[in-house]
C-alpha positions as CSV (number, residue, x, y, z in Angstrom):
1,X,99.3,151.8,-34.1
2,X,101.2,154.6,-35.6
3,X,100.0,157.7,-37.2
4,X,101.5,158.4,-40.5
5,X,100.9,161.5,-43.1
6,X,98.8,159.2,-45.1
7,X,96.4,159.4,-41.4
8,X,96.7,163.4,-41.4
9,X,95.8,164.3,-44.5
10,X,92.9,161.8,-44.7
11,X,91.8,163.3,-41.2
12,X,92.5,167.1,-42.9
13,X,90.4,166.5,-45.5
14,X,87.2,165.1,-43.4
15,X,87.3,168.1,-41.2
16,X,87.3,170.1,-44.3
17,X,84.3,168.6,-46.3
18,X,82.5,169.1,-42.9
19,X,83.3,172.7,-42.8
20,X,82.0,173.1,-45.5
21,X,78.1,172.1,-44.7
22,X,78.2,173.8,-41.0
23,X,79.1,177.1,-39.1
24,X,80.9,174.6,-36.6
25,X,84.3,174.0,-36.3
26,X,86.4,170.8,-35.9
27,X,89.6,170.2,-34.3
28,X,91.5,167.2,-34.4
29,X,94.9,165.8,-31.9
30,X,96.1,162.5,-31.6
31,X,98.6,161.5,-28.7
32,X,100.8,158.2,-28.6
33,X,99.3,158.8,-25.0
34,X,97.9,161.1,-22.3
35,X,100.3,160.7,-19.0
36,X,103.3,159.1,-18.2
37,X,101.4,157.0,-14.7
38,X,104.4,157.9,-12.9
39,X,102.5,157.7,-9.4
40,X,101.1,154.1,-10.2
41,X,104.1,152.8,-11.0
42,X,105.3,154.2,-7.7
43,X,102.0,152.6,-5.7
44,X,102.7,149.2,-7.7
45,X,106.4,149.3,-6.6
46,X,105.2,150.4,-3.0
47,X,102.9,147.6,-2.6
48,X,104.7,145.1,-3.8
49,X,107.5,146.3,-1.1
50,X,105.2,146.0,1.7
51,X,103.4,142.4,0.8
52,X,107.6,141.8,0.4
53,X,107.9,142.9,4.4
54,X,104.7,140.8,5.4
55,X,106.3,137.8,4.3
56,X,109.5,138.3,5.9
57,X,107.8,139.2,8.7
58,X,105.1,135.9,8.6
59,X,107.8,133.5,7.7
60,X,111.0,135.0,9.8
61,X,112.6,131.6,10.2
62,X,112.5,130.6,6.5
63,X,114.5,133.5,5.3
64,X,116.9,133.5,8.1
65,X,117.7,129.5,6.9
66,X,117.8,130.4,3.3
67,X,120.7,133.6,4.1
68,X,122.7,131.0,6.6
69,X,122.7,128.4,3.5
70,X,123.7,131.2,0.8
71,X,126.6,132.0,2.8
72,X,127.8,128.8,3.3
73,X,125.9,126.7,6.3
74,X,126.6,128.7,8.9
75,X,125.3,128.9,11.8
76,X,125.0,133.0,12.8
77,X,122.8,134.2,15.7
78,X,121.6,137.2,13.8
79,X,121.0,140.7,16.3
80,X,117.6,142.9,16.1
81,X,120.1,145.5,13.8
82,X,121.3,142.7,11.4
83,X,117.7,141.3,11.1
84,X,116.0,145.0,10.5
85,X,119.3,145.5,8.1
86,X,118.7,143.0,6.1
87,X,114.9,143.5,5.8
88,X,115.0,147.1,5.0
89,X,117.5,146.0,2.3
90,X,115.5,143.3,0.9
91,X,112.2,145.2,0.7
92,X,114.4,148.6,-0.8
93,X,115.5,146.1,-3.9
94,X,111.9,144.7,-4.6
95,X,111.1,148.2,-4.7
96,X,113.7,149.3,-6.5
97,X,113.3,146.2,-9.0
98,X,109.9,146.1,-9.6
99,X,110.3,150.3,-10.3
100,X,112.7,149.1,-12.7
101,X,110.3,146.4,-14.3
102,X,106.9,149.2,-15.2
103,X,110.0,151.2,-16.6
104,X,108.5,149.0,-19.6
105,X,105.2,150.7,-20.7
106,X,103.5,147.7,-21.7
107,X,103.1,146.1,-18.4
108,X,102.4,149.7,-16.6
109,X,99.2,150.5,-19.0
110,X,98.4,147.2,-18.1
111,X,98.7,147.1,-14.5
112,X,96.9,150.7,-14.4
113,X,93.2,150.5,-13.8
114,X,91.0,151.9,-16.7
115,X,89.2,154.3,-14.7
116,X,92.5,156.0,-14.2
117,X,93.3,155.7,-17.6
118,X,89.7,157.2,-18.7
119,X,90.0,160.3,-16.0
120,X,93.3,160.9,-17.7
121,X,92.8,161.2,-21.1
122,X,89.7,162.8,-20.4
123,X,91.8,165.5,-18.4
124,X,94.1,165.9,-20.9
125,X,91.7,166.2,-23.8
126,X,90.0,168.9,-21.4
127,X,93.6,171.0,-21.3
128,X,94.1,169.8,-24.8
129,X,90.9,172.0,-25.5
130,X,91.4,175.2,-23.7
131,X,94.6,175.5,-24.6
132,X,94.3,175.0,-28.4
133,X,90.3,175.5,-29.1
134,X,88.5,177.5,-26.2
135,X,86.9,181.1,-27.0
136,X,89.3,181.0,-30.3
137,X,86.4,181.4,-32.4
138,X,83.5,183.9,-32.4
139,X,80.5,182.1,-32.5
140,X,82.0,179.5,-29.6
141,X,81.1,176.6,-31.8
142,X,84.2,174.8,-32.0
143,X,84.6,171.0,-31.0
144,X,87.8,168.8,-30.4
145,X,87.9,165.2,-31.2
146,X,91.1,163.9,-29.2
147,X,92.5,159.9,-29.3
148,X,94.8,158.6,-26.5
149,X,96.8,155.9,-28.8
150,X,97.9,154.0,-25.5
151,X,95.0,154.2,-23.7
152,X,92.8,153.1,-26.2
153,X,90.1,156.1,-25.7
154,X,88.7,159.2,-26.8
155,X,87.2,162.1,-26.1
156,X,85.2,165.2,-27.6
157,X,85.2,168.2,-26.3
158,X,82.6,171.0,-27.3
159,X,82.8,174.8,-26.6
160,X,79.9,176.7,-25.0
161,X,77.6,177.5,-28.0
162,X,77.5,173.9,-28.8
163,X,77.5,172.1,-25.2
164,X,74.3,174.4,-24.5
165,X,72.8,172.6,-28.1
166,X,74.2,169.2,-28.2
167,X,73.7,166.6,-25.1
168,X,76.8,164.5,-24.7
169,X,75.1,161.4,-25.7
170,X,74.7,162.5,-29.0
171,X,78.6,162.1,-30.0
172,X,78.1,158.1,-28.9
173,X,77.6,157.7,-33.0
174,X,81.1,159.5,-33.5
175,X,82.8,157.2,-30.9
176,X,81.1,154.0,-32.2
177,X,82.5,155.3,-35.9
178,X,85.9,155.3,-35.2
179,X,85.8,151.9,-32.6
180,X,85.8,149.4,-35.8
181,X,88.7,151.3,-37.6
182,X,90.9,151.5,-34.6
183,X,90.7,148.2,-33.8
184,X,92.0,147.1,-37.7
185,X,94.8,149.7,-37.1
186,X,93.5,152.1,-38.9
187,X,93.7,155.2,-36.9
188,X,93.2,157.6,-39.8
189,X,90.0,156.4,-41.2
190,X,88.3,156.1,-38.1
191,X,89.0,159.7,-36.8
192,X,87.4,160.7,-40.6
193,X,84.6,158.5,-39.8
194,X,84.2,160.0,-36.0
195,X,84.8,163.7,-37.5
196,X,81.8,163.1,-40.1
197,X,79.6,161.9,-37.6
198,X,80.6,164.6,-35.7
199,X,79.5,167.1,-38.5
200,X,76.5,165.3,-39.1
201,X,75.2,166.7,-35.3
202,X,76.6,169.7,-36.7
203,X,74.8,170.7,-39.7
204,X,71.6,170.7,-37.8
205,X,72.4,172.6,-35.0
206,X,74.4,175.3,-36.5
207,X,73.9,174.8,-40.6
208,X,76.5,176.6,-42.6
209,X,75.8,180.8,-43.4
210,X,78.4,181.2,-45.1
211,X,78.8,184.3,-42.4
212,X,81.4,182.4,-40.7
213,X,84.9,182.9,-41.1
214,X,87.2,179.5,-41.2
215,X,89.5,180.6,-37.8
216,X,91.2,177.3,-36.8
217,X,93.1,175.3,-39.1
218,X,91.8,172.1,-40.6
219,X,94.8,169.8,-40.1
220,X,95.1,167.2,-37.4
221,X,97.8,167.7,-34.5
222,X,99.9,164.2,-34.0
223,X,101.4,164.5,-30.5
């Protein structure tokens, strides 16, 4: 799922026709994703060196047979040094080699549990927000509407005027707009239908005055 400027203009103009009936304003990022899971791939690769070391260490005998016949049937009383040697070894390549393997993104998303997942987009929409919508307008009513690509999830974000208004539970209808779209590969239309749904809460907590001054641009960020 890719977003193209097709997505962004489609995503532009919902935030605007939403402006236009409320004093609130929207933003609007997309990211191909929201971390890079270094430190699980490095637990995954850890792991799978240690349950590498357990066998060795349940099954001494076997291994010690299947080196004697790779080089050649024979026969080699192996010393305490050689056998921790060759271990240490061992367990450093399945480490090494399965670091190498969740060098493909795929499997690593896969093989990373969603509740990490959700805490990191969340925490990313969060910086997302403060760095690019907190306090930068002067009625605090400004509301980010961020989608992790890779991660499959999404988050909104309101600022203080609106959080103190809105419950979170009320953007469920947002999320559930966009779920349908996303899945069809259609990244554009759902954030529209999310950021109308969005403006629907909106429009009756903070109605357009006309008073208001437009102080964050419409158009959506691709990351």
């Amino acid at each position: 799922m890719r977003i193209n400027e097709q997505d962004i203009r489609l995503v532009t103009e919902a935030v605007g026709a939403v402006e236009a009936r409320t004093d609130g304003e929207i933003a609007t990022i997309v990211a191909a994703e929201s971390d890079r899971y270094h430190d699980v791939a490095l637990i995954w690769s850890l792991l799978v060196a240690l349950l590498a070391m357990a066998v060795y260490a349940a099954f001494p005998d076997f291994y010690i047979g299947l080196i004697d016949r790779l080089s050649g049937g024979w026969q080699h009383e192996w010393t305490h040094r050689e056998l921790l040697t060759a271990a240490f070894i061992a367990v450093m390549l399945k480490f090494a080699g399965m670091r190498i393997i969740l060098t493909w993104r795929p499997l690593l998303l896969a093989l990373t549990p969603r509740a990490i997942k959700r805490h990191r987009v969340h925490a990313r929409a969060i910086l997302l927000f403060k760095a690019s919508t907190e306090k930068r307008t002067r009625t605090r009513t400004r509301v980010l509407l961020y989608l992790s690509i890779a991660e499959h999830q999404a988050e909104i974000v309101a600022d203080d005027a609106i959080a103190a208004k809105v419950a979170p539970e009320l953007w469920g209808e947002a999320m559930a707009a966009m779920i349908d779209h996303l899945r069809a590969g259609r990244p554009g239309e759902g954030m529209a239908a999310a950021v109308a749904k969005i403006g629907d809460v909106l429009a009756i907590h903070f109605s357009y005055s006309g008073t208001d001054p437009d102080e964050m641009p419409n158009r959506m960020i691709s990351l």
